[in-house]
N, C-alpha and C positions, 0 to 999 in steps of 0.2 A: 235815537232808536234804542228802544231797551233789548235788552240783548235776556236770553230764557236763561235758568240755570234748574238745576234740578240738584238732588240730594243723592247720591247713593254712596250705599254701604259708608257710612258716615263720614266720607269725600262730598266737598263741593265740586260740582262737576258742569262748569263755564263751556259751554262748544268753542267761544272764540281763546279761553288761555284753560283748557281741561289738562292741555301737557304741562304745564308748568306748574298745574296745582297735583298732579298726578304723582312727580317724577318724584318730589320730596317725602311724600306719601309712602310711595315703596320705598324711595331710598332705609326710611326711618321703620317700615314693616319688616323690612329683609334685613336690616339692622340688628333689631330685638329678636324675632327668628334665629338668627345667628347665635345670639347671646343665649337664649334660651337655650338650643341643640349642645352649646359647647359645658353649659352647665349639667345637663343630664347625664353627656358622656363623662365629666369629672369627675361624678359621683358615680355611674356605674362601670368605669371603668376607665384605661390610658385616654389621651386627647385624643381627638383624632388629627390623624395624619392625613396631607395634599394628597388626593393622589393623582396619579397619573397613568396615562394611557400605554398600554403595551401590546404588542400581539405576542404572545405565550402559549405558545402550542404544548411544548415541552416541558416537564421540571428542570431546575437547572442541573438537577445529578441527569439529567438523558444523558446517555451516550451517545446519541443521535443530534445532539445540538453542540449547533454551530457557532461562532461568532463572527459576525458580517464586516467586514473591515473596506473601505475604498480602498482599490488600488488602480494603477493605471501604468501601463509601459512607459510614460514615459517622466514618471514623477521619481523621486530622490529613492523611493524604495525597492529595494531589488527581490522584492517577493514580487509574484504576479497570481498567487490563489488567492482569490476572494473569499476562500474557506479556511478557516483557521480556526484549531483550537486545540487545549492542553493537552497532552498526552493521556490518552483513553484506552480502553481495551472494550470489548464487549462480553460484558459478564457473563456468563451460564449459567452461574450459581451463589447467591450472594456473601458464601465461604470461599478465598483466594483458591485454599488451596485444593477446593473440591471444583470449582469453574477451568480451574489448570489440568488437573486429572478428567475431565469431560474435553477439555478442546485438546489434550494429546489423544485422547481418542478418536473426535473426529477428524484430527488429521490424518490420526495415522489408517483409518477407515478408507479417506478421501483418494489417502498415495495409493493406497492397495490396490481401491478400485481402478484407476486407471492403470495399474502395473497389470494388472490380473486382462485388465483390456486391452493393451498392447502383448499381452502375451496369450492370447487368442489368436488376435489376428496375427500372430508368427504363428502358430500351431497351424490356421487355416490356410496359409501364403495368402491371405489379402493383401497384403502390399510386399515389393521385393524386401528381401533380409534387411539391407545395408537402409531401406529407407524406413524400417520399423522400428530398427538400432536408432536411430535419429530422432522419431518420435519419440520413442520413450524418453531419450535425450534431453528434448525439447520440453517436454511437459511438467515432468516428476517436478524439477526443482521448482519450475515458475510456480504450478499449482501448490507445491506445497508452502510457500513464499507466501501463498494469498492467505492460508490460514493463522497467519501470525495475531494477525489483530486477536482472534479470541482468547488469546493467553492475556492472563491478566498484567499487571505495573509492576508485581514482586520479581524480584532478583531471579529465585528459580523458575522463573518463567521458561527463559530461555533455555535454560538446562533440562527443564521436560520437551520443548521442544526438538531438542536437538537427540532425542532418543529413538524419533522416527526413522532420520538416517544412521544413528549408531547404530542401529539394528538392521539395518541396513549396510553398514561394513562387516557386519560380524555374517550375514547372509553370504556375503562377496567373498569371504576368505574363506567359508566351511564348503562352499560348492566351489568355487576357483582351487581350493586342495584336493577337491575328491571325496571330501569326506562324503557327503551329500549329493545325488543328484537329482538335477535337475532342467531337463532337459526342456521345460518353455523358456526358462530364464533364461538360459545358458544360448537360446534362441535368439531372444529377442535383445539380448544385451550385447553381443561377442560378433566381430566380423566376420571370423569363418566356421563357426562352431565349436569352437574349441574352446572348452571349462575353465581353461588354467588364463584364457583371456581377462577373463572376468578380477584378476589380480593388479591389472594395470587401469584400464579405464575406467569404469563401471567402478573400483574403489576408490580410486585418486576422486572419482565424480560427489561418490556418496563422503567423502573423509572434508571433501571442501566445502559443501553442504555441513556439516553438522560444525567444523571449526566455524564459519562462517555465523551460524547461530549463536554458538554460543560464548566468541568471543564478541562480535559486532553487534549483530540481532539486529531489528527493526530500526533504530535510532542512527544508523549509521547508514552514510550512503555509499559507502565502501562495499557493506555483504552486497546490495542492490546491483553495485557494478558487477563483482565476483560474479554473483551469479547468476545474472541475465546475460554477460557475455561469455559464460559457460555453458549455460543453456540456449538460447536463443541464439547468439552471436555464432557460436563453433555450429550445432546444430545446423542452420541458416547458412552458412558456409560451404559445407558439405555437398549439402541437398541441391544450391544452388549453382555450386562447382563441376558436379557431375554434369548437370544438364547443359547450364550454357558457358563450361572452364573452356571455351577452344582456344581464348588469347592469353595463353601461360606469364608469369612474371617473368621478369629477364633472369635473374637472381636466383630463383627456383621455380625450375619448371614441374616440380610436383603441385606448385601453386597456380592460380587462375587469378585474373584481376576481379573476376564477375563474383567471384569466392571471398574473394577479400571484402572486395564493394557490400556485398549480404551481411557479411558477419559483423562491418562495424555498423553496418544500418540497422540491422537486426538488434545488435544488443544495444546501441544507440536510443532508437524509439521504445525499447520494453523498457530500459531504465528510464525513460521519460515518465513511460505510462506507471509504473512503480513507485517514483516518485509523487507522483500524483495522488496514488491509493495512499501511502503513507503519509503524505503531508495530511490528509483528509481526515485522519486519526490522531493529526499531533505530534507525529511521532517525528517529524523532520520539516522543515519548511524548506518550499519549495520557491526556489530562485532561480534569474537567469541564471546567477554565475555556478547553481549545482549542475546547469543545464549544459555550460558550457564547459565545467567538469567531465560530466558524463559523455561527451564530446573529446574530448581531450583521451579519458581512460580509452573509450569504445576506436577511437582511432589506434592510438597507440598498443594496444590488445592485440587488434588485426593485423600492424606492419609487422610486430614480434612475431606472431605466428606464421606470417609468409615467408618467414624468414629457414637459409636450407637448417638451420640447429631445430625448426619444429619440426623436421624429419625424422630425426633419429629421437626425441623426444617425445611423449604422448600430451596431446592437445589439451586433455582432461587437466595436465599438470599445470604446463606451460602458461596457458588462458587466464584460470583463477590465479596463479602467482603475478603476472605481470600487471593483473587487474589491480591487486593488494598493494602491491609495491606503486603503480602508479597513482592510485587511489591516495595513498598514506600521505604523497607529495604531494598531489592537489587539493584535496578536501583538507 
């Protein structure tokens, strides 16, 4: 049986062997193609280069981008964020030292507002004294903590940062003397109203706040402990000692177990959550063993404070020092 063949495009083209006349066909078309392409690019320009597939959302200078790394609980590596990358800041302005002068401003903007808000609601008695003193406690440091990223990588970063609370000691001393009054602050900061308060806590708070900046800063999980278990930890203490302190420590009975139990969970989980914000910047990698650090500080924090020497000593002091000191051992 004769078997049909036909001609195209100067291929013989067999129905019963058309792939085996085909294949060498293109092989030797895609060939020459080839040879051709790499010779035009020669001559108008570098060779070209393989490329390859990416998903690229971002330029690599984003500050927003990440690098994607495996990890798993229970492999050799003791990080557990899946987000990791070099140490970043989020710029404002593409001059250091003008993006630095823009994010001390919005911090120092950020703290105002909520100072200027808890010292409302003491003008208005929305909430009891003793639990506004506590808010303000609780908030000023953490929130101002959150604006660190926008300071840039330079050295004097830290040092404009830490002028929000300098200015803030120097606030504490001119009205804690007399020179200055002011009576929302003097409100919402002080346990019974009295000016000359504002010399002990309220500046041991704002003095460990700016040492903190700008000896440690963001790179260190030492400030992170200081001061989420100055803020969070004492604050949380407090608030939840009054309400349910009815089963006292044996040791000091100005203490509550329920008080203790708060302040190291409190400053416990915000140094978690801190942790986390910072690793996410670069600025600290985030592992079990900082985890189980901040575990260690945030207990140890709370038994000193129960203890009857934080009686006669102010919490504001007491708190940040044993953070630092236990810190410096563990970390």
């Amino acid at each position: 049986m004769v078997e049909k063949s036909m001609v195209f495009g100067g291929f013989t083209r067999n129905p019963s062997h058309h792939a085996l006349m085909m294949f060498p066909c293109c092989v030797m078309f895609r060939s020459t193609t080839v040879q051709m392409i790499d010779r035009i690019a020669y001559l108008s320009g570098p060779p070209l280069q393989p490329t390859t597939t990416r998903l690229t959302f971002l330029s690599p200078s984003s500050p927003f981008l990440f690098k994607l790394k495996p990890t798993s609980l229970f492999t050799s590596s003791s990080s557990f964020f899946s987000l990791t990358s070099p140490p970043r800041s989020t710029m404002l302005h593409h001059d250091p030292l003008v993006s630095d002068i823009y994010a001390t401003a919005i911090s120092a903007i950020v703290a105002l507002s909520f100072l200027r808000l808890w010292q409302e609601t003491a003008k208005r008695d929305i909430f009891d004294q003793k639990l506004n003193r506590k808010l303000v406690h609780i908030s000023i440091g953490l929130v101002f903590m959150l604006c660190w990223p926008l300071f840039s990588t330079e050295n004097r970063a830290s040092f404009l940062a830490a002028l929000i609370p300098g200015v803030n000691i120097i606030r504490m001393l001119v009205i804690g003397l007399g020179i200055v009054k002011d009576v929302a602050t003097v409100k919402s900061m002080s346990r019974f109203g009295d000016y000359r308060e504002l010399l002990k806590g309220p500046l041991y708070y704002a003095t460990t706040i700016t040492l903190a900046s700008i000896i440690y800063w963001r790179t260190s999980p030492i400030s992170i402990a200081a001061i989420c278990n100055l803020c969070a930890g004492d604050g949380m203490a407090d608030i939840v000692g009054r309400r349910f302190g009815g089963v006292k420590i044996p040791y000091n009975k100005n203490k509550s177990y329920a008080g203790s139990i708060a302040m190291a969970s409190a400053g416990f989980l915000t140094s978690i959550a801190y942790m986390w914000y910072f690793s996410s910047f670069g600025y600290i990698d985030g592992s079990w063993k900082l985890v189980l650090g901040f575990l260690l500080v945030s207990v140890g924090t709370a038994f000193v404070e129960s203890l009857p020497i934080s009686t006669e000593l102010d919490d504001n002091l007491t708190v940040p020092l044993t953070s630092i000191l236990l810190g410096s051992v563990i970390f």
